[in-house]
DRENSENU-807569 format. One line per 8 residues: number of its first residue (from 1); their letters; for each residue x, y, z of C-alpha. Coordinates in steps of 0.5 Angstrom, whole numbers, m for minus. Layout:
% DRENSENU-807569
NUM) a) X Y Z | ...
END
This chain:
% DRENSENU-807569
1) xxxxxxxx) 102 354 258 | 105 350 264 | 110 352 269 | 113 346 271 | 118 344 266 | 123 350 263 | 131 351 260 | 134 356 259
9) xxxxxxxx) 137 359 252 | 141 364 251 | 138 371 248 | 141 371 242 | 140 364 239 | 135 360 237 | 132 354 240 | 134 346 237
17) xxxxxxxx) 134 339 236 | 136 335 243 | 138 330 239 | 138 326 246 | 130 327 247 | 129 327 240 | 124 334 240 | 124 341 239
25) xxxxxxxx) 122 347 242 | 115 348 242 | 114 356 238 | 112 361 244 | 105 364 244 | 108 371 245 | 109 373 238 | 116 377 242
33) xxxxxxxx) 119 372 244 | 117 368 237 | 121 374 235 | 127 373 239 | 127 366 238 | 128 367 230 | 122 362 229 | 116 367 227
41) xxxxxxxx) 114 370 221 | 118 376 221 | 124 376 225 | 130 379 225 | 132 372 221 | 127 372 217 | 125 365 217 | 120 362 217
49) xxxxxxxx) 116 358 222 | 115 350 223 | 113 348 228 | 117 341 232 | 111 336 230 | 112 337 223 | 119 334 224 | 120 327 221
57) xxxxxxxx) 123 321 225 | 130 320 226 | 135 318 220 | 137 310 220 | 130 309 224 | 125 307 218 | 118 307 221 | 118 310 227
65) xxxxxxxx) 115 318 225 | 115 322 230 | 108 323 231 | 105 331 231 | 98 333 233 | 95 329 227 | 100 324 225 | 106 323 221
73) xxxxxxxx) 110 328 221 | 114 330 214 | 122 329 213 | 125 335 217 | 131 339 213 | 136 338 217 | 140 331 221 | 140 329 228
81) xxxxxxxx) 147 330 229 | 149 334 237 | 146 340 241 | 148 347 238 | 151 351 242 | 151 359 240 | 148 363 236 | 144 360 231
89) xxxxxxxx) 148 360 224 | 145 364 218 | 141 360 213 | 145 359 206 | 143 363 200 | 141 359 197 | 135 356 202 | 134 364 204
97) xxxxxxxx) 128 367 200 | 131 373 198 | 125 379 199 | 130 385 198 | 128 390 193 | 132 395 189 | 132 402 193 | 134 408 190
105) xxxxxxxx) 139 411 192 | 136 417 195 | 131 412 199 | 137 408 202 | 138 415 208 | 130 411 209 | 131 405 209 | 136 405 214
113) xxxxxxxx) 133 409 219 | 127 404 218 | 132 399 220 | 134 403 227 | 127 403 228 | 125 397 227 | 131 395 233 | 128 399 238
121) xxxxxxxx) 122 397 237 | 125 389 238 | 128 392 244 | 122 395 247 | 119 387 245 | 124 384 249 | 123 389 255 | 115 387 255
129) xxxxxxxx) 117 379 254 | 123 380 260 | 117 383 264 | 112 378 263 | 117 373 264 | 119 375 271 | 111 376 273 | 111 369 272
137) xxxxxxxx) 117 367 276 | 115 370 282 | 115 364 285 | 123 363 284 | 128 367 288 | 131 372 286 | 137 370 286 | 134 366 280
145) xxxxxxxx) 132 372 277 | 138 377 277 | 142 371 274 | 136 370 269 | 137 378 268 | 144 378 268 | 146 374 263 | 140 375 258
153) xxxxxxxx) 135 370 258 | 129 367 257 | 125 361 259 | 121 357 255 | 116 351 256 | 120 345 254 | 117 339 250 | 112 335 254
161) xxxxxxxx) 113 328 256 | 110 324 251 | 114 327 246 | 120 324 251 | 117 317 253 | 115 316 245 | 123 318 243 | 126 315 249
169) xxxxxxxx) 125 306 246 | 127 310 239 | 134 312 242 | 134 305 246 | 134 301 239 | 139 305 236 | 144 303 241 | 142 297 241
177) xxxxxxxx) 143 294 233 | 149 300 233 | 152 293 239 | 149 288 235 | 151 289 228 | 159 290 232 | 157 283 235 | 154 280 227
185) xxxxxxxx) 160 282 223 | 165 280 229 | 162 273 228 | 161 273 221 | 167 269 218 | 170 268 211 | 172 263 208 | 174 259 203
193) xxxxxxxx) 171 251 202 | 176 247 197 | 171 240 197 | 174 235 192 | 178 240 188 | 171 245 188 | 173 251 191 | 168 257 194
201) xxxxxxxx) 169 263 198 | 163 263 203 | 161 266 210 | 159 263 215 | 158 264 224 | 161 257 225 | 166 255 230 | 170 249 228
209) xxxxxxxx) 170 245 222 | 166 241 224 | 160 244 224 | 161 249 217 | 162 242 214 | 154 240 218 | 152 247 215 | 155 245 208
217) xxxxxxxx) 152 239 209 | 158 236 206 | 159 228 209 | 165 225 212 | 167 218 210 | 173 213 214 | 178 214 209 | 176 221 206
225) xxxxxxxx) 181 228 208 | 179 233 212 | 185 239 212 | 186 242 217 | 182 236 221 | 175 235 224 | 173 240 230 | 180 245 228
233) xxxxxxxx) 177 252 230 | 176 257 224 | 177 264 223 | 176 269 217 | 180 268 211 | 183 260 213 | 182 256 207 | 179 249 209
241) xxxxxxxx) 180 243 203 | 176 235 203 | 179 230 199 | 173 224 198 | 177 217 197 | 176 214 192 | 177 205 193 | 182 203 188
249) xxxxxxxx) 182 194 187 | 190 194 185 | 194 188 184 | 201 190 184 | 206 185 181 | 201 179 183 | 199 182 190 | 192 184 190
257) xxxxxxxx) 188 188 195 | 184 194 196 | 187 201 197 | 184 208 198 | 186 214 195 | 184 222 195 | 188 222 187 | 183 224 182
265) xxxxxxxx) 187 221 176 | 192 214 176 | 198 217 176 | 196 221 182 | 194 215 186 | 200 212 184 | 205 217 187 | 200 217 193
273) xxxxxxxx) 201 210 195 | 209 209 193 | 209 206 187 | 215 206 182 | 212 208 176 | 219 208 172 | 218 202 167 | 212 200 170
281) xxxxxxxx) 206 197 166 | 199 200 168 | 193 197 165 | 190 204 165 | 192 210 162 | 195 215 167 | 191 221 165 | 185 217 167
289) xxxxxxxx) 181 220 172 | 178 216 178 | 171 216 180 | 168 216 186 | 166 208 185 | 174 208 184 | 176 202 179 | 180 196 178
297) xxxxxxxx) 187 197 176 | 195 192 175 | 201 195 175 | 207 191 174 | 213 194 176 | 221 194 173 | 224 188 175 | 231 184 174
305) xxxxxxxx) 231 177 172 | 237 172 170 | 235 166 165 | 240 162 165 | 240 158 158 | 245 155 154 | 250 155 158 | 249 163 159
313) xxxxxxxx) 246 168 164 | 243 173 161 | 240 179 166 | 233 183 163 | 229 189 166 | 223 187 164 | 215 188 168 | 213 181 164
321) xxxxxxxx) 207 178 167 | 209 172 166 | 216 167 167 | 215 166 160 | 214 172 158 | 220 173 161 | 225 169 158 | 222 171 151
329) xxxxxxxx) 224 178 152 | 231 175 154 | 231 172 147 | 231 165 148 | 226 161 144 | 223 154 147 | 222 148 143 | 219 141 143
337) xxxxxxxx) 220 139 151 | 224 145 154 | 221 148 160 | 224 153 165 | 226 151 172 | 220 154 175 | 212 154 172 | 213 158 167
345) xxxxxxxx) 206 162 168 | 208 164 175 | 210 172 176 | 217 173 175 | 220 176 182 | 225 181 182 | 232 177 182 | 230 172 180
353) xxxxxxxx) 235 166 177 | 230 162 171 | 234 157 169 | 231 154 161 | 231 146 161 | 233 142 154 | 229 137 154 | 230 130 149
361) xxxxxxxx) 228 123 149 | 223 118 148 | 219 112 150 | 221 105 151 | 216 98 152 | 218 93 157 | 214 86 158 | 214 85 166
369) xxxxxxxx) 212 78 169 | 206 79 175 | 208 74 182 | 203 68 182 | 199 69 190 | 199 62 194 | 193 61 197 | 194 56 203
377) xxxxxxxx) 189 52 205 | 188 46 211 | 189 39 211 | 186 34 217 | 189 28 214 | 196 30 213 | 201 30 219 | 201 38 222
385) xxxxxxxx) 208 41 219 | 206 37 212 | 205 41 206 | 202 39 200 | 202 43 193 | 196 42 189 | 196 46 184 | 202 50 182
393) xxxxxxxx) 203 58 180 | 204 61 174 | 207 69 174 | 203 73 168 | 205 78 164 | 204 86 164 | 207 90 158 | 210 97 161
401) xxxxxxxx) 211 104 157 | 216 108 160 | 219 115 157 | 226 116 157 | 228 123 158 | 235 127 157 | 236 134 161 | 241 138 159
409) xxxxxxxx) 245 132 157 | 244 128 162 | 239 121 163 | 235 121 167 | 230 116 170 | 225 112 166 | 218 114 167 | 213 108 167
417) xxxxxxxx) 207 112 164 | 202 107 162 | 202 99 164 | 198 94 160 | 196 87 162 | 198 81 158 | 197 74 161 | 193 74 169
425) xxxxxxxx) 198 70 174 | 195 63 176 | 194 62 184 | 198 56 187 | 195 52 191 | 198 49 198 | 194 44 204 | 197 44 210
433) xxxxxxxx) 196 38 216 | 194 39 222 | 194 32 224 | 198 30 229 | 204 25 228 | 205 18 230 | 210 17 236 | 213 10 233
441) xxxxxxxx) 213 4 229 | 213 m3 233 | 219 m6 231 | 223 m1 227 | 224 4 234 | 231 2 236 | 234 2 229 | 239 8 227
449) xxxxxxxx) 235 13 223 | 239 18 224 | 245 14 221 | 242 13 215 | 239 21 214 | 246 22 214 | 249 17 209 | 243 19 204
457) xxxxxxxx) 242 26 205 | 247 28 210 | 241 29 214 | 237 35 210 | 229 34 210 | 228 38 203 | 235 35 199 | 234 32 193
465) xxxxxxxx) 239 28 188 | 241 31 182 | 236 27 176 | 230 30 181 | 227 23 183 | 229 22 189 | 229 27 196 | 228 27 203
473) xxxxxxxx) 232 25 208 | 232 18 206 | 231 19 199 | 224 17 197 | 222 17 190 | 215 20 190 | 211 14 188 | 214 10 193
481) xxxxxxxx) 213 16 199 | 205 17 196 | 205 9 197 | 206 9 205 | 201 14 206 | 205 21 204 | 202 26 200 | 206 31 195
489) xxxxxxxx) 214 30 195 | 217 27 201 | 222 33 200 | 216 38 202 | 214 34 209 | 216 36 215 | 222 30 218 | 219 27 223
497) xxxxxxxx) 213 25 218 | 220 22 213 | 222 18 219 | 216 15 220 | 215 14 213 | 221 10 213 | 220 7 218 | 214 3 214
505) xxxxxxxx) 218 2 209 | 223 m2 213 | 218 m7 217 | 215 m8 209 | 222 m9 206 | 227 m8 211 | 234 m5 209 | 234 m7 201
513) xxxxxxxx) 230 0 199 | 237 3 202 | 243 m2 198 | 248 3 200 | 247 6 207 | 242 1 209 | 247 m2 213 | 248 4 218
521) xxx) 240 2 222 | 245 m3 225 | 251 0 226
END
């Protein structure tokens, strides 16, 4: 046995477990001080001994045995707990083995005395033992041994150091899983995950949002809901609810766009998005559940609408679709002609005033001349200003319908409606001079021509008398006029061309083409 390494025990107990260094003691050689310490086979206790390297390992350290010198070592019967101080507790009835025998009474005065012998004889043991101890520990100061005199004790070897260096790692990763279990169910949180009205209760170490709904995998859409929002810090016990939006194609009283809703049925997405439902007209049940493809859906809303008719106004709440749909729930009937004041298909705005026109009428056919055009063309042979009628226009005919319409009691104007062409118009055809005329006539210059147009005409070039034979400033008749050299009537020439041609007239007859106002050439 080595000397290098002892502690102290008191006298009257037993050595135990150092729960710290996970070993026993090692049962002495000596079988006196196997019989102090209560561990031999027939100590004052009366245990059994088992030695410090059948002991099993550590509760709560599965797989870590303590080793002993052939193995694993079987369970001990007892737990780790604190070191023992004091005397060592007597065993339970139930785990002592009972080795007492019935006496007899006359033996009983026997027995006693045994049992007083067999003290002194323990005490005389303890002597030896005590001497023995001191042999060894000679080395020591005597100080050290009148303590260990005087308070009874023994010294034994303590485990060695492998048992030691084998229980230390062990004791070090209980710590160490005792820290990190505190740390894992600090972090551990639970919570309940509500996504689109589907709700469980889960546990999860994330921090935010965000990063639990990462885990779920559950993705995010623009126009989707996230309560409380996205990156909000969690704790154990809050409550985290995702509403998926659905895409609604709503046309809301003539008005479409598209909306996006987190309601799961029509009424629902009707109350989210602000629509007076009261009266309204709605193409699908409001019951009906709405998908994540979304759906198509009219709404018309209670409107109210004046028709004015017959000289009434009558006001209806009605969600017609149309105008007319309107008016007929007003209890107005259309006939014939009749119409509304606005297109009777368009939607009914609400306040609207719809007046209903009575209409009656018919056609009327009317014969319409048609303008001839002229057509005008240039002369060299006549004297500029001169125009000569070739041939005259003649208007043509178009047959028109017109419809006749009285509103209300009130006429209105004809509407032509269809035109049919009876006769086409014939062109008149006109020549213009472009010769110059002549400055003057030898021997006729120096009368008074300006005195005679006024006497014939009262100085008029296109005047014409009264049976239509005669005209011009000098009152030519056409056969005449084409005679000198004229073209077409001498009312149409220009009044120099009149004059000169009269002039002619004169140096081939004189004055007697003029009876009456002849005499004024010379006045």
């Amino acid at each position: 046995m080595s000397n290098s390494h002892y502690e102290t025990y008191e006298t009257y107990g037993p050595a135990y477990l150092d729960p710290l260094y996970g070993g026993y003691d090692a049962p002495p050689a000596d079988p006196h001080t196997a019989e102090t310490l209560g561990h031999g086979t027939a100590g004052v206790h009366g245990d059994t001994y088992r030695p410090a390297y059948e002991e099993a390992p550590l509760p709560g350290l599965p797989g870590l045995p303590r080793q002993g010198p052939t193995g694993p070592a079987p369970a001990p019967a007892f737990t780790v707990g604190p070191p023992r101080v004091g005397p060592r507790p007597e065993p339970r009835p139930e785990s002592r083995p009972d080795t007492r025998t019935e006496t007899p009474a006359g033996s009983r005065a026997e027995a006693r005395a045994g049992s007083r012998a067999e003290a002194r004889a323990g005490s005389r043991a303890e002597a030896r033992a005590e001497a023995r101890a001191g042999s060894r520990m000679g080395a020591h100061t005597g100080s050290h041994r009148r303590s260990a005199r005087r308070r009874k004790t023994r010294y034994v070897e303590r485990p060695g150091d492998g048992s030691m260096r084998r229980l230390l790692p062990q004791a070090l990763v209980v710590a160490f899983l005792a820290g990190g279990t505190t740390a894992f169910v600090a972090k551990d949180k639970a919570i309940e995950l509500n996504v689109d009205g589907k709700a469980r209760t889960l546990h999860t170490f994330a921090d935010d949002v965000t990063e639990l709904l990462a885990e779920e995998g559950v993705e995010i859409g623009a126009h989707d809901v996230v309560a409380p929002g996205p990156g909000a810090r969690i704790t154990s016990g809050d409550e985290i609810a995702v509403h998926y939006a659905r895409p609604v194609r709503l046309t809301l009283d003539g008005d479409r766009r598209e909306v996006w809703t987190t309601a799961h049925t029509v009424a629902g997405a009707l109350r989210q998005l602000g629509v007076r439902q009261e009266g309204a007209y709605v193409s699908a049940s409001r019951a009906r559940r709405i998908g994540r493809a979304g759906l198509a859906l009219d709404v018309r809303t209670e409107r109210t609408v004046t028709i004015m008719a017959d000289g009434r106004a009558r006001t209806v709440r009605t969600n017609a679709a149309t105008v007319l749909d309107a008016v007929e729930e007003a209890g107005i009937t259309l006939r014939g002609q009749d119409t509304t004041s606005v297109p009777q298909g368009s939607f009914p705005r609400d306040g609207q005033t719809v007046t209903v026109l009575r209409i009656t009428g018919g056609r009327e056919v009317r014969d319409e001349p048609i303008p001839f055009p002229v057509r005008r063309t240039e002369d060299p042979a006549l004297f500029r200003g001169t125009e000569v009628v070739e041939q005259a226009g003649e208007p043509g005919l178009r047959r028109v319908t017109y419809s006749l319409r009285t509103v209300n009691g009130v006429k209105q104007k004809p509407r032509r409606i269809k035109a049919e062409l009876v006769r086409a118009a014939r062109p008149q055809l006109v020549k213009v001079g472009t010769k110059p005329p002549p400055d003057s006539v030898q021997g006729a210059d120096h009368l008074d021509w300006q005195g005679l147009a006024a006497c014939e005409s009262g100085g008029r070039p296109d005047a014409v008398d009264s049976s239509g034979t005669y005209g011009g400033l000098y009152q030519f008749d056409t056969q005449t006029w084409q005679s000198l050299g004229g073209r077409g009537r001498p009312q149409d020439a220009p009044a120099a061309e009149q004059t000169y041609r009269a002039k002619k007239l004169y140096v081939r007859q004189g004055t007697s083409p003029w009876p009456h106002c002849g005499g004024r050439l010379h006045s």
